[in-house]
C-alpha positions as CSV (number, residue, x, y, z in Angstrom):
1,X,101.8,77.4,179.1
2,X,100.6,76.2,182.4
3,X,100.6,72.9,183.3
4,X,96.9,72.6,183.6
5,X,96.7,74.0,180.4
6,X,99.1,71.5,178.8
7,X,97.5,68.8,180.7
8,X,94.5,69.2,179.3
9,X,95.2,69.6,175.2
10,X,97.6,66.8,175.5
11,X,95.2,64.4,176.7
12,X,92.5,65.7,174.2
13,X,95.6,64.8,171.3
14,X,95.8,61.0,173.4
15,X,91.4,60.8,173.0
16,X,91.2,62.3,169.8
17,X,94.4,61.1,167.5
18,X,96.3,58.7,170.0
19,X,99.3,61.4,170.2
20,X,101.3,61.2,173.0
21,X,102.6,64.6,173.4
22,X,105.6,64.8,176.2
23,X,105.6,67.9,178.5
24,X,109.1,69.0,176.7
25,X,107.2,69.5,173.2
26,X,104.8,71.8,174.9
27,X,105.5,74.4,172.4
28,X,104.4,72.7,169.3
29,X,101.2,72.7,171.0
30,X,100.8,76.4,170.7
31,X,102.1,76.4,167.6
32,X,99.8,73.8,165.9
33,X,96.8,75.5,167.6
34,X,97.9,79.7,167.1
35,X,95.4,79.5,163.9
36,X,92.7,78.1,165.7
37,X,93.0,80.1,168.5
38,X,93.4,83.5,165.9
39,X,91.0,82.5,164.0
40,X,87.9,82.0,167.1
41,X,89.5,85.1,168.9
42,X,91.1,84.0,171.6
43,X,94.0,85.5,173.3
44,X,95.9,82.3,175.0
45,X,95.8,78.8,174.9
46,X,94.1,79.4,178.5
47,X,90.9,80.8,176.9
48,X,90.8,77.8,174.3
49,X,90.9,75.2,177.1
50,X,88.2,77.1,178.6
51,X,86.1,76.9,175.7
52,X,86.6,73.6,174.9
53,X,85.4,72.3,179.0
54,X,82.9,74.8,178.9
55,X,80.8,74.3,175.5
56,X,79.7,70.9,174.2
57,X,81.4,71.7,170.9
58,X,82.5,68.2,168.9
59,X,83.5,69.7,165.9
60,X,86.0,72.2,167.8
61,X,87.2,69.2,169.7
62,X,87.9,67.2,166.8
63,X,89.7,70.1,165.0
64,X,92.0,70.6,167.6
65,X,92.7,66.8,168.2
66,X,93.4,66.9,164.4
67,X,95.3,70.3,164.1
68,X,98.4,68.5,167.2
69,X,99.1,65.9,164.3
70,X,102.3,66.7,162.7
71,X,102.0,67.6,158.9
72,X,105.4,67.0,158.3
73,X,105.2,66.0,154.4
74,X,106.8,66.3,151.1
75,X,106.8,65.1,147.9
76,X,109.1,62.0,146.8
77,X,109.8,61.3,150.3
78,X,111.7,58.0,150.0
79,X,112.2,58.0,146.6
80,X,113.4,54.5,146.5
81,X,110.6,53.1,148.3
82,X,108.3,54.7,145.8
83,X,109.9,53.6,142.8
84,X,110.7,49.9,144.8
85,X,106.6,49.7,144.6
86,X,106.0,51.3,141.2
87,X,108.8,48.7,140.0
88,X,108.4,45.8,141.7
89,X,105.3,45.5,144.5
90,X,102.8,46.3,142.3
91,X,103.0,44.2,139.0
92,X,104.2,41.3,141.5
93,X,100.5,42.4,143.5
94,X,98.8,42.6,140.0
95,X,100.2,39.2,138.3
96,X,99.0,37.2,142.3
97,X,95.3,39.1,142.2
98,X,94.7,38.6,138.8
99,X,91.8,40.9,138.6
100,X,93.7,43.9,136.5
101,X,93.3,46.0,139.6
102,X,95.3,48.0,142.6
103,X,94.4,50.1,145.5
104,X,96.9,51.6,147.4
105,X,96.0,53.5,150.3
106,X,98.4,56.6,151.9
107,X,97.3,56.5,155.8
108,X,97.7,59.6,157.7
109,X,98.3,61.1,154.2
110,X,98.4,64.9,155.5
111,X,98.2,67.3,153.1
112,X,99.0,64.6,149.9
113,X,102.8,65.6,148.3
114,X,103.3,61.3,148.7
115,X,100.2,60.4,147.3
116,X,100.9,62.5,144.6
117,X,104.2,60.9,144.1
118,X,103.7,58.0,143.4
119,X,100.6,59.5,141.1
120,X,103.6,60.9,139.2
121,X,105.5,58.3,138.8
122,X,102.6,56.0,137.5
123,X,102.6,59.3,134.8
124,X,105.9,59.5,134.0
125,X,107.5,56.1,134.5
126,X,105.1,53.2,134.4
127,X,106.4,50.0,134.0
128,X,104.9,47.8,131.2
129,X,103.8,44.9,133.9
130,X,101.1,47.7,135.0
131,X,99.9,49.2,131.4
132,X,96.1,48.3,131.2
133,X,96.0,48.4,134.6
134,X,93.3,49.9,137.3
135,X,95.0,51.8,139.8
136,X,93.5,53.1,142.7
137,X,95.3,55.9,145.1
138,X,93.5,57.1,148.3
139,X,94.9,59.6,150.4
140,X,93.5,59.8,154.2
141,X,94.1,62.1,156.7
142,X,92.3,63.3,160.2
143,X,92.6,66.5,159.5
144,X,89.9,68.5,157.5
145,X,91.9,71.2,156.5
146,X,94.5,69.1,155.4
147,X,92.4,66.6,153.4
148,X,90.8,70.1,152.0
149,X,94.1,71.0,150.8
150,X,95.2,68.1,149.4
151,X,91.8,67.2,147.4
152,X,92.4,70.6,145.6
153,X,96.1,70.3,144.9
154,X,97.4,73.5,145.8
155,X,101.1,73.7,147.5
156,X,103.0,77.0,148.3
157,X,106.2,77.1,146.8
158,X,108.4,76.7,149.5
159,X,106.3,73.1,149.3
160,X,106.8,72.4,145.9
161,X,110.7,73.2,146.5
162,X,110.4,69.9,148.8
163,X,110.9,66.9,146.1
164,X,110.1,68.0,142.9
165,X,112.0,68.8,139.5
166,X,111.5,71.8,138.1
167,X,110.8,69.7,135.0
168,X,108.1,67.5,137.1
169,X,107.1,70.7,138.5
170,X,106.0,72.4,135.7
171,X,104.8,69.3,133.8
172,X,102.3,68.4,136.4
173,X,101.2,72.0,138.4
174,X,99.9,74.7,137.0
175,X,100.8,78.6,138.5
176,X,97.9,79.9,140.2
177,X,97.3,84.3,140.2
178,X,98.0,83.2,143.9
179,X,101.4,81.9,143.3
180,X,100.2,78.8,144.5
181,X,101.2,75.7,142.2
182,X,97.9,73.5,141.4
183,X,98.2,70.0,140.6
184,X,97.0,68.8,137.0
185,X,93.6,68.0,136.5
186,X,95.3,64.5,135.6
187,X,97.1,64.2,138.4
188,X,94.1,64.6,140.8
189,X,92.3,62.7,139.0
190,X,94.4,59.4,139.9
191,X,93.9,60.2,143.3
192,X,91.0,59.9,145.9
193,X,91.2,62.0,149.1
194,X,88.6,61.5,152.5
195,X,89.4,62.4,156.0
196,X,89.7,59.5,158.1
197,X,90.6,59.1,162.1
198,X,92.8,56.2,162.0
199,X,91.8,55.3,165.4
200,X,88.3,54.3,164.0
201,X,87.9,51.6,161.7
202,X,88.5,51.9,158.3
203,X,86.0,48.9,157.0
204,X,84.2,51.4,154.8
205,X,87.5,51.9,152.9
206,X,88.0,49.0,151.4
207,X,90.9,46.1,151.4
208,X,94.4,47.4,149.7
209,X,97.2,46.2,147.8
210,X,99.5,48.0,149.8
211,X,99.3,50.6,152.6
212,X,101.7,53.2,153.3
213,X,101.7,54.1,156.7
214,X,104.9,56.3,157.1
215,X,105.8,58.1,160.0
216,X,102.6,58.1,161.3
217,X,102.8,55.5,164.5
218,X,106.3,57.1,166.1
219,X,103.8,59.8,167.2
220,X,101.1,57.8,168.5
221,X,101.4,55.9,172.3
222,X,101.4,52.5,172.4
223,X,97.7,51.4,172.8
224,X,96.9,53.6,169.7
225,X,99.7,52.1,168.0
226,X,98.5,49.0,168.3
227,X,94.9,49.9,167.5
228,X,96.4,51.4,164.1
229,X,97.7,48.2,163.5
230,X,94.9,46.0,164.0
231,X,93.1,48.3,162.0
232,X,95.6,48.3,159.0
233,X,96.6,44.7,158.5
234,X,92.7,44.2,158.6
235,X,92.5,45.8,155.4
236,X,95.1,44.3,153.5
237,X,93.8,41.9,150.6
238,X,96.1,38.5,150.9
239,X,99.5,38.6,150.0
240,X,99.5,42.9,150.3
241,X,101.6,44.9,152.1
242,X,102.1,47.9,154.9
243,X,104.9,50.2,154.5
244,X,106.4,52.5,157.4
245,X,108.6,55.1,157.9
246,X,112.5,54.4,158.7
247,X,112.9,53.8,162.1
248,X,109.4,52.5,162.7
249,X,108.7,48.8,163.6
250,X,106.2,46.7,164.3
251,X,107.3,44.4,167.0
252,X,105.5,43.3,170.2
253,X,102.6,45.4,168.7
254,X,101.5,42.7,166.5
255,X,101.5,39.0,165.6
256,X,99.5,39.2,162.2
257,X,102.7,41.1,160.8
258,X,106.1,40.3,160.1
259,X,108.7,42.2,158.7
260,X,108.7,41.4,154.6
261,X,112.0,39.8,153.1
262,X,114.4,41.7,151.5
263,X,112.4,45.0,152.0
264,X,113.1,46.9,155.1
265,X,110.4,49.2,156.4
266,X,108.2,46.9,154.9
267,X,105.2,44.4,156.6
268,X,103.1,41.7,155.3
269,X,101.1,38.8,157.1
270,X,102.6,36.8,159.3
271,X,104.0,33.6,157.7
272,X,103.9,35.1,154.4
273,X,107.8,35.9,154.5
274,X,108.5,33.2,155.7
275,X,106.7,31.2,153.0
276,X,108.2,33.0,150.5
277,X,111.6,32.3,151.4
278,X,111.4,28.6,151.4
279,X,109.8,29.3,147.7
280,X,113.1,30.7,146.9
């Protein structure tokens, strides 16, 4: 790829997602955007850069801003963190709101294995301190495809390999003619999917019990990081709680945050840990 070339798409990624994409990782470039490129019937990377500064296309733009964020997914993730939120963040967020209702809100969400997750455990292993209550999942992602995807509940099976039991497997997906695996009517039916830049606000979605973030900012330079941010702890009700990937931190991005006591990966508002540890 030339360097004009790469120039150009990576700073479309910085505009349109806040990916920072070094020179080194030039290849995932053309290998995120081969299906675009197939698909509109062009022959290089070249031509699609050409068609992008020469037509006033927005919704081209946007999918190929959306098609260089990594997808990487799968369900059950962090197992623990799932099960440490299932167990003990949300009946402790449902006994402090007091209104019999949760939202919980998967940002950057991609094609929705996590969300589903933790709609699976709420299935198979909900704790009594939640029976009775309304639970909310919403799964957001910028891509349209992905969000597409996800809203139907259809995984390949090298996908469904990623995380799940054969016992959770066959309990909660159905086998498609395709050989696709399609989620349970049930099972979508717990969640709520909408594509969502995370670079824009996210007002219109509403204020969350907790938001799961997870490796979402590592990709992202730092003045999108920080816009993220701003943009996630504003949507947290009081007392709620962000959730990142491991290795992923918050600091000198943020003074509203602070990491949560005794939950690493974990960040709630600033003076709220702190407050809870003198309670102790």
């Amino acid at each position: 790829m030339q360097d004009e070339v790469f120039s150009e798409l990576a700073d479309l990624a910085l505009k349109g997602s806040g990916q920072s994409i070094p020179k080194s990782k030039a290849y995932l470039i053309e290998a995120r955007l081969a299906p675009i490129a197939r698909r509109e019937g062009f022959g290089s990377m070249d031509d699609l850069v050409h068609c992008l500064k020469s037509r006033a296309n927005p919704a081209l733009i946007a999918e190929v801003a959306a098609a260089l964020v990594s997808k990487d997914t799968s369900f059950f993730r962090d197992r623990d963190t799932l099960r440490r939120v299932l167990e003990e963040v949300l009946p402790a967020r449902l006994k402090a709101g007091n209104t019999g209702r949760l939202k919980v809100w998967f940002a950057g969400g991609s094609t929705g294995q996590e969300a589903y997750s933790l709609a699976i455990l709420l299935e198979d292993e909900l704790p009594s301190a939640l029976r009775g209550a309304k639970i909310e999942i919403l799964s957001t992602d910028i891509c349209k495809v992905a969000t597409e995807q996800a809203r139907l509940g259809r995984y390949g099976h090298y996908d469904v390999q990623k995380g799940l039991s054969i016992h959770r497997l066959t309990k909660h997906f159905n086998r498609l003619e395709t050989g696709q695996w399609e989620a349970s009517e049930a099972l979508r039916g717990r969640v709520s999917f909408r594509q969502h830049n995370l670079l824009e606000s996210a007002a219109g979605l509403g204020k969350f019990d907790v938001i799961f973030c997870r490796n979402v900012l590592a990709g992202m330079a730092r003045s999108a990081r920080v816009s993220v941010v701003e943009s996630l702890s504003a949507q947290l009700v009081p007392g709620g709680m962000i959730l990142l990937g491991q290795g992923e931190g918050l600091i000198g991005l943020t003074d509203k945050l602070e990491p949560a006591r005794d939950f690493r990966g974990a960040w709630v508002a600033a003076g709220t840990a702190n407050a809870e540890a003198s309670a102790a």
